[in-house]
C-alpha positions, 0 to 999 in steps of 0.5 A, a space after each residue: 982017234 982023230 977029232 974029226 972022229 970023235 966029233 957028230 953033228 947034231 941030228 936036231 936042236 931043239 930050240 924053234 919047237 918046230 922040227 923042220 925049223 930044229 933040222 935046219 938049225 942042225 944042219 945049217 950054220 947060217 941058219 943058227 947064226 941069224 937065230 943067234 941074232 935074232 934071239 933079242 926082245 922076243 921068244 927064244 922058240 921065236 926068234 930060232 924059228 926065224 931062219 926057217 921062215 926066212 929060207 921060205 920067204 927066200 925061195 927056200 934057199 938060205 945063201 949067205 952071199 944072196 943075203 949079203 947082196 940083197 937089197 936092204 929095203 927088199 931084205 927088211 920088207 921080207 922081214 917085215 911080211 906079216 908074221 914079222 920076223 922079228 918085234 923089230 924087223 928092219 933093224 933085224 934085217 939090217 943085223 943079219 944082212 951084215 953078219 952076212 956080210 961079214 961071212 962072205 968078206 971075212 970067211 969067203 962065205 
């Protein structure tokens, strides 16, 4: 049996509380990377919510270049968009815009 076999991904996670949010987190690594980020002085359920509501606030796209070349006041102002992303929206924004960064320089996105 190869490992690739024996490995499944994940259906859900249950981290937002959200299914919608959950299934994105599942299925996409970006997605639970920013949660990752963003799982600092606010709830967990919260911060795993996040990506999901980024993605909306995107245009329902959730690209790691996009995000990497955005703006970093157009960034922290889509953060900052009532509910806040995060307590801390523009020093959030800035923290996944270069974990971005780093992806699309460090792993060819």
């Amino acid at each position: 049996m190869t490992s690739a076999s024996r490995r499944k991904e994940p259906r859900s996670l249950a981290l937002a509380g959200d299914d919608e949010a959950d299934q994105l987190l599942a299925q996409d690594p970006l997605a639970l990377l920013i949660g990752m980020v963003l799982d600092q002085q606010i709830p967990l359920e919260r911060a795993f919510k996040s990506p999901a509501d980024l993605k909306e606030r995107l245009g329902g796209t959730l690209d790691v270049g996009a995000v990497a070349a955005m703006d970093p006041d157009e960034l922290a102002a889509v953060f900052s968009v009532r509910p806040a992303l995060h307590r801390f929206p523009g020093s959030m924004a800035r923290r996944v815009q270069e974990l971005c960064r780093v992806v699309v320089d460090t792993y060819g996105g």
